[in-house]
C-alpha positions in Angstrom: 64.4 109.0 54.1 64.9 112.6 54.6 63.0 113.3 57.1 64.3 109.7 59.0 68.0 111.7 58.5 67.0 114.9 60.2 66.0 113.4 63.2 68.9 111.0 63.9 71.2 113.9 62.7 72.4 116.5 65.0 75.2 118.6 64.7 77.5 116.5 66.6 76.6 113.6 64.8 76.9 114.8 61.6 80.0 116.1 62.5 81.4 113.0 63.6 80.3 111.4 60.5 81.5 113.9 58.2 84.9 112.9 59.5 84.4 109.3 58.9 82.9 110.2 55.5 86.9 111.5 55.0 88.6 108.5 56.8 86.1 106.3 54.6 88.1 107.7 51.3 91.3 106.6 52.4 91.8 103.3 51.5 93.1 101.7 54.5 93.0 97.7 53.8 95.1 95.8 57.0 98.7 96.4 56.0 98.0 99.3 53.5 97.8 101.9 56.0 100.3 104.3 54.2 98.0 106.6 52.8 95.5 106.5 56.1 98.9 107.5 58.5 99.5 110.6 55.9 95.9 111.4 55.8 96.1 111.7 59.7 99.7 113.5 60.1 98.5 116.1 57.7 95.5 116.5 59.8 97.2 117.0 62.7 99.6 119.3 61.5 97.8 121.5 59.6 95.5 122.0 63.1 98.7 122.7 65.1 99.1 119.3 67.1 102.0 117.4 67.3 102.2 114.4 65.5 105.0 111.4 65.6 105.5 108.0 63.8 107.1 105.0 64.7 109.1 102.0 62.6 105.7 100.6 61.3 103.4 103.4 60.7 101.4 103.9 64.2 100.9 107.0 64.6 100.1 109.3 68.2 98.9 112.8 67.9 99.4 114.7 71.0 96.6 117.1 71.5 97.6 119.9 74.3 95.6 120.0 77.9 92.1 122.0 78.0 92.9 125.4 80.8 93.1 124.4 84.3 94.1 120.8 83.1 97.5 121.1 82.5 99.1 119.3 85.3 96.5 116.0 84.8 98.3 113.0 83.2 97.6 112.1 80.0 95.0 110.3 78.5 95.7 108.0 75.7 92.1 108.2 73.1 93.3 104.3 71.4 92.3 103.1 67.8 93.5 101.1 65.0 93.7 102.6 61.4 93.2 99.5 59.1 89.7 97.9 58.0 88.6 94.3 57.3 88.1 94.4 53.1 85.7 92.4 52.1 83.0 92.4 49.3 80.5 90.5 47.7 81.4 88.2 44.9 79.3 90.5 42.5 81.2 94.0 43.6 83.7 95.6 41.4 84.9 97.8 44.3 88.4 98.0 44.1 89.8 98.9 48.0 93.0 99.5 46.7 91.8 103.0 45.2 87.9 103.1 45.3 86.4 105.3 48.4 83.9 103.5 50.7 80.6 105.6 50.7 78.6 105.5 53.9 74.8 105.6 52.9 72.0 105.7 55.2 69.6 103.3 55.5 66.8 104.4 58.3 68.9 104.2 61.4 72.0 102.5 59.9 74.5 103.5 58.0 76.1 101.3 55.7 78.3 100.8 52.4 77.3 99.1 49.3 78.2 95.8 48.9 81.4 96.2 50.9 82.5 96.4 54.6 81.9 99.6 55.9 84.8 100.3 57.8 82.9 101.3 61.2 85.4 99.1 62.4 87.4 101.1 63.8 86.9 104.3 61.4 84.5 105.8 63.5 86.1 105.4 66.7 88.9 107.7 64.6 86.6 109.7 63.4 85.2 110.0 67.1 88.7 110.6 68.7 89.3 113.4 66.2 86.3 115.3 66.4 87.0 115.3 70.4 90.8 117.0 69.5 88.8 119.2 67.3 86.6 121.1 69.6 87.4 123.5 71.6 84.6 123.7 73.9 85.5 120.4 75.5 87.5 119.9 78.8 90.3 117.3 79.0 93.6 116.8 80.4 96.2 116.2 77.7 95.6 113.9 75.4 97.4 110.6 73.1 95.8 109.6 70.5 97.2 106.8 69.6 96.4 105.1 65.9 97.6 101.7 64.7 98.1 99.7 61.8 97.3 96.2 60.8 95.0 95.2 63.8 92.6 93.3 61.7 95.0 90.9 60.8 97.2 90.4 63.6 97.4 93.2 66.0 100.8 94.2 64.2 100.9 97.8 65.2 100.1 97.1 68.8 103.2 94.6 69.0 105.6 96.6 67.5 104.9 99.3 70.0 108.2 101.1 71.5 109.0 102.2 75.3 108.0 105.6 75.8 105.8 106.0 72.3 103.0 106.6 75.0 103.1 108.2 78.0 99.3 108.1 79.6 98.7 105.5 82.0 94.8 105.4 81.2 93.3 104.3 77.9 90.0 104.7 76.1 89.9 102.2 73.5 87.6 102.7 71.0 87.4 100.0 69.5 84.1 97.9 70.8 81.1 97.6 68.7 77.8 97.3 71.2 77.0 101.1 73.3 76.4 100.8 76.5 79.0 97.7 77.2 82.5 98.4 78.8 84.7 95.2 77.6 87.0 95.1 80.1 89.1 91.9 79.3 89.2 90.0 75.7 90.4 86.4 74.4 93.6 85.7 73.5 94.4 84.2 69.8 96.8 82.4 67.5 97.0 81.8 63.5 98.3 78.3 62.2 99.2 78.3 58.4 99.1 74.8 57.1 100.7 74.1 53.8 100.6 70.3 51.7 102.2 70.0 48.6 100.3 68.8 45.8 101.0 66.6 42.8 99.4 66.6 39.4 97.9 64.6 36.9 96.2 65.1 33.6 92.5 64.4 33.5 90.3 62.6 30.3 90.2 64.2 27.2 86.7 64.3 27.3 85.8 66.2 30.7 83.9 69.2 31.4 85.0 72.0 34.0 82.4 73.2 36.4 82.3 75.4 39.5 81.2 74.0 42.5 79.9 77.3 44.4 79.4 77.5 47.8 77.3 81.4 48.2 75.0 83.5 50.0 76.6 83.2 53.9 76.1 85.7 56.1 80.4 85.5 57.5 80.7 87.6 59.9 83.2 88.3 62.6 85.4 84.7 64.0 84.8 86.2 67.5 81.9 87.9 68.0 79.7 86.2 66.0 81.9 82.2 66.2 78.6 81.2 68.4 76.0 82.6 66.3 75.9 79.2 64.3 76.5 80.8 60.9 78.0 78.4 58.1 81.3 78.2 56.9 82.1 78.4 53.7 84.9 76.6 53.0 84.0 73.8 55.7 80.5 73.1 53.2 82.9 72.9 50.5 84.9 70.8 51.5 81.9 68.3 52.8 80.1 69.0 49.1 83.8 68.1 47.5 84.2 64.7 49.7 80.6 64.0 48.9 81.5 64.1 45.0 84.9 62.5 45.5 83.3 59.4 47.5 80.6 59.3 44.7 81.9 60.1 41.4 85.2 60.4 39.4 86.4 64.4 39.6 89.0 66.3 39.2 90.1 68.8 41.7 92.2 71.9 39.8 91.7 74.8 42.0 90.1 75.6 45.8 89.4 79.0 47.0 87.6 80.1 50.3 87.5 82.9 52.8 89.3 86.0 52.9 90.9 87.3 56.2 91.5 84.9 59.4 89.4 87.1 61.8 86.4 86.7 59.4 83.6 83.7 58.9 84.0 82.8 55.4 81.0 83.6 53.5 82.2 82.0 49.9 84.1 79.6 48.4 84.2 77.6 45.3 86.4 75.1 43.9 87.0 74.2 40.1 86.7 70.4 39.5 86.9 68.6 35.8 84.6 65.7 35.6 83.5 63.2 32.6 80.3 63.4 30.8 79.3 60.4 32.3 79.5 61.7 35.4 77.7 64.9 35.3 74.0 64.1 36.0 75.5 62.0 39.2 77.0 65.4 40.2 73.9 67.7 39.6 71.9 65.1 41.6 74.4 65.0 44.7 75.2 68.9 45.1 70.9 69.4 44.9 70.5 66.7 47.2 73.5 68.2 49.0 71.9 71.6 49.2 69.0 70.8 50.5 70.3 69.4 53.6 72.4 72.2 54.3 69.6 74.7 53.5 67.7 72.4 56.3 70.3 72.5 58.5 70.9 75.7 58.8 67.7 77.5 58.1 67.1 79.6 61.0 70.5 81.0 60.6 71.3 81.2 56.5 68.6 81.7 54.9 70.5 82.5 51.8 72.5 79.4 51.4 73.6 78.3 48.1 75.8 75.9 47.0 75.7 74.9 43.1 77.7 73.4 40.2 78.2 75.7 38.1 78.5 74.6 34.2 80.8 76.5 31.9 80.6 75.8 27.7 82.6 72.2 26.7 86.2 72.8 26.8 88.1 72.1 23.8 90.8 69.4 23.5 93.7 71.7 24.4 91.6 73.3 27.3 90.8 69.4 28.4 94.2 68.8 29.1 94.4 71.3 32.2 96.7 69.8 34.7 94.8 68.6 37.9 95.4 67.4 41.7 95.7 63.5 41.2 93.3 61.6 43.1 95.0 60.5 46.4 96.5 64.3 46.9 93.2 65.7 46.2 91.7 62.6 49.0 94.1 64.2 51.6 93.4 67.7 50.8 89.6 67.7 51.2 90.0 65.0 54.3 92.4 67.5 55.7 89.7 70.3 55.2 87.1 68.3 56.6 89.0 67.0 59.6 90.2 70.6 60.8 87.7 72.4 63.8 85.5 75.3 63.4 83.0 76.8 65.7 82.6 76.7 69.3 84.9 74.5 71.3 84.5 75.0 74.5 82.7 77.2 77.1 83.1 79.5 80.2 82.6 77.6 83.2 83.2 80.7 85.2 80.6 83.1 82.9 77.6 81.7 81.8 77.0 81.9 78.2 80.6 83.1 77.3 82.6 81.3 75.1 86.0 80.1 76.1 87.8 78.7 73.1 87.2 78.5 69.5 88.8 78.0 66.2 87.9 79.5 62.3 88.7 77.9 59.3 89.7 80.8 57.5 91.2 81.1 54.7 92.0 78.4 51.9 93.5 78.4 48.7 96.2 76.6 46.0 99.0 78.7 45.2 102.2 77.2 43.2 101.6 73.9 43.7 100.5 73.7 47.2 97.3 73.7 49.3 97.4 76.6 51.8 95.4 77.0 55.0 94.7 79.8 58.1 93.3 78.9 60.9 92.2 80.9 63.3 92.4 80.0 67.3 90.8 81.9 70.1 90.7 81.2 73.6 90.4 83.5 77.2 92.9 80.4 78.8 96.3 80.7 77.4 97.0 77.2 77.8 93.8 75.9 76.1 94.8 78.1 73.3 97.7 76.2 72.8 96.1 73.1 73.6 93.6 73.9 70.7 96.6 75.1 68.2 98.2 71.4 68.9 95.3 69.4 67.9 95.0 72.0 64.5 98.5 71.1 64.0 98.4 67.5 64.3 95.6 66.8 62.4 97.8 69.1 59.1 100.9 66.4 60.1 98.1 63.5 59.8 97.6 64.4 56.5 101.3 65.3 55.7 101.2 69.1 55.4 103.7 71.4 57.5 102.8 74.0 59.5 103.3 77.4 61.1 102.1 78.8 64.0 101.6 83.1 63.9 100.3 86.7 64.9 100.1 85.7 68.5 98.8 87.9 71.2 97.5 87.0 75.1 94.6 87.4 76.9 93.6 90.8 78.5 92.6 89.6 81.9 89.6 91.5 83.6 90.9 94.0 86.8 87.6 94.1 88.1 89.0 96.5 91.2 90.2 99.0 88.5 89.5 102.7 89.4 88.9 103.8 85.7 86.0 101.4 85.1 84.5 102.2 88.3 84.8 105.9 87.1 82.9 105.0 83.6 80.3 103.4 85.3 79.6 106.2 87.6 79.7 108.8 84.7 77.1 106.5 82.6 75.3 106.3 85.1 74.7 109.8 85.8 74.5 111.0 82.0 72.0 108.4 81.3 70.3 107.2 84.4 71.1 103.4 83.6 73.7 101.0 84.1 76.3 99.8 81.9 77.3 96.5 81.1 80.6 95.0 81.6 81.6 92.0 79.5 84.7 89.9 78.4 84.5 89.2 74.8 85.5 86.2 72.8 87.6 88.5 70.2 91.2 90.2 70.4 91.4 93.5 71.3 95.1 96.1 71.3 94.3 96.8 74.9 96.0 92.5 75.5 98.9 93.5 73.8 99.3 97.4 74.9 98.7 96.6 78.3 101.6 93.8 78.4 103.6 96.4 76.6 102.9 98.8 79.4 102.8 97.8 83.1 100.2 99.2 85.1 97.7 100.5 82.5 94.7 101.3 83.2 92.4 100.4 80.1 88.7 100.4 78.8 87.1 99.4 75.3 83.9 100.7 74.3 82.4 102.2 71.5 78.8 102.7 69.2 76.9 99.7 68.0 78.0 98.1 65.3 76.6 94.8 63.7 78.0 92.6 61.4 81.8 93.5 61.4 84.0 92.1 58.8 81.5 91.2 55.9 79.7 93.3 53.4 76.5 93.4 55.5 78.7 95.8 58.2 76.6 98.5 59.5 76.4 101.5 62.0 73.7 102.4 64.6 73.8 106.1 64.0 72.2 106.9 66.9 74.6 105.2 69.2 77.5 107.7 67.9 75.7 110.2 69.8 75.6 108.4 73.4 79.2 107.6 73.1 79.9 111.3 72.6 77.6 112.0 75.4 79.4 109.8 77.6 82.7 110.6 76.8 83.0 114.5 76.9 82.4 114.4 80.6 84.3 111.3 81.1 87.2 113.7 80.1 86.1 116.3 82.1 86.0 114.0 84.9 90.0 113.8 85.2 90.5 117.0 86.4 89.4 115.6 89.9 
């Protein structure tokens, strides 16, 4: 391992990783950023920069022109603060206080059983160590840090006239080296909420867990056409299956946790009779199977089980449950709301156009709450997609909300700043660089409707698996990107 470390290691890898070791203890969950935004003023300051906040926490540290640069505009270096939080169902990690500890593993670097943060820590952690060096030419520079991208590019819309004053930007916020995104998908969140009514179930019944484990989630854009299994659409198949077959009770449902992520658990309590149980065990096996046959090039881990706690006693029996025709309408809701891939590009092979996630679900005070997740790079199929989502919650008398929209970035394929990163990777690496539209939001949508005529690129070092515990970093790639960037920089003084 050691030896694997020295040779991916070089000083100015290290050095950028030291930094994200730092960002890495600064717990920094979408819409906690407090303690990230203090982390980064008191860097700044105590390096001489200037550094200024605005109303929700985004910060821009101004980072004075390298000699000879002085009269170049600024440049604005562009990445969010926050990190999807997400752990196993086994991890006591608590990302409210706990630091993330970046291992390596070979190549990779990685967390234990939590999301690593690479997105978008190390593009900070990149950005800084750029500020930091002195040997490095550059016109002035913004670096401009936001909050709560993950969850619905809050920082990016609250964004003020005049906050920034660069006309370029270098986002760092993409996750394969060697690809220049250079327009994104736009998106919209529905919250559905039905009310649910209760009933008491038999004296006699027994509460299991029906389980639903062992996904691989993911990221609802990147990875929406990878095939991978959702959670929370499984269980609510497994809990129609038992509801068509059996006499349960439905008490609790829980799935997912964020809205841009695949969910990769979810489990529901039910209350069933003796009678019933060996029906139950037989169905959810039989069940299993045919999802572990289903999907078993792409989950091999799959899991879904009842999951049998002691015989309650006659006080615990009488545990207040969803009566039957609520809990009917919940899991047919569930199971009549779209996931996946809903449409394709007709204008680039192989790209997706429009898709939805079933996020997030959950009862809470008496009702059965919902996020959906709705991505498309046509504005008007996104809210032709977000009116079939809301339909199908008023078929099945729940309310709605639409939320956390943001609009396409449409590709500028004349623009003079991608034509100078492609010339500059060129010549640092003797290859060409790919340019791609990707089925995932990106702050450069919303930043460059907030400011007209910017100029904007998103790149960044590979990263696989964003948004679930299985989150890693190609250590190598941080490298290239810092190879490509310093004389990208440099380049401005033309």
């Amino acid at each position: 391992m050691d030896e694997i470390k020295d040779q991916i290691m070089d000083e100015i890898t290290e050095k950028i990783l030291s930094l994200f070791r730092e960002i890495s203890s600064v717990p920094r969950c979408s819409g906690h950023e407090e303690k990230m935004a203090i982390w980064l003023k008191e860097w700044a300051l105590s390096r001489g920069f200037s550094v200024k906040s605005d109303s929700v926490n985004n910060i821009v540290i101004q980072i004075p022109p390298s000699e000879g640069y002085e009269k170049m505009p600024a440049v604005v270096i562009q990445g969010h603060m926050d990190m999807v939080c997400e752990k196993t169902p086994s991890a006591s990690h608590d990302f409210s206080k706990d630091a993330i500890i970046p291992v390596v593993h070979g190549q990779w670097l990685k967390a234990q059983d939590t999301t690593l943060g690479a997105d978008n820590g190390i593009g900070i952690a990149i950005a800084l160590a750029i500020a930091e060096d002195t040997n490095i030419c550059h016109p002035p520079l913004e670096l401009l840090f936001t909050v709560d991208e993950e969850t619905g590019l809050t920082g990016a819309n609250a964004l003020m006239p005049g906050f920034i004053t660069g006309k370029l930007l270098l986002n760092l916020d993409s996750e394969e080296e060697g690809v220049f995104i250079i327009g994104c998908a736009g998106g919209l969140s529905t919250t559905i909420s039905m009310s649910l009514e209760y009933s008491e179930p038999l004296d006699d019944a027994l509460r299991l867990r029906l389980v639903v484990d062992g996904l691989c989630g993911g990221h609802s854009g990147i990875n929406i056409h990878e095939r991978r299994a959702n959670a929370n659409k499984i269980l609510a198949a497994a809990l129609k299956a038992l509801l068509d077959a059996t006499d349960i009770y439905i008490v609790d449902i829980e799935g997912g946790s964020a809205h841009n992520a695949i969910a990769r658990y979810a489990e529901a309590t039910i209350i069933l009779s003796e009678d019933s149980l060996k029906t139950s065990y037989s169905l959810i096996s039989e069940f299993e199977d045919r999802m572990r046959s289903d999907y078993a090039e792409f989950e091999p881990s799959l899991s879904i089980s009842l999951q049998k706690s002691r015989k309650q006693s006659k006080s615990q029996s009488k545990t207040m449950a969803i009566n039957n025709e609520c809990a009917c309408r919940a899991v047919g809701l569930l199971n009549a709301l779209p996931h996946g891939v809903l449409s394709m590009s007709s204008q680039i092979p192989g790209h997706v156009q429009t898709s939805a996630n079933l996020a997030t679900v959950k009862i809470e005070r008496g009702k059965l709450l919902i996020v959906s997740s709705q991505r498309s790079s046509l504005e008007s199929e996104l809210m032709q997609t977000t009116d079939k989502i809301t339909s199908v919650a008023l078929e099945y008398a729940a309310t709605f909300s639409n939320h956390s929209a943001y609009p396409p970035w449409q590709p500028d394929m004349s623009s003079k700043l991608l034509q100078r990163c492609k010339d500059i990777y060129k010549s640092v690496f003797e290859e060409e660089a790919k340019s791609e539209f990707i089925h995932a939001g990106l702050e450069c949508a919303v930043i460059g409707w907030k400011y007209a005529d910017m100029d904007m690129m998103s790149f960044g070092p590979t990263i696989k698996d964003p948004h679930s515990p299985d989150e890693r970093l190609y250590i190598p790639s941080v490298r290239k990107v810092w190879d490509f960037l310093v004389p990208l920089l440099a380049s401005f003084r033309e």
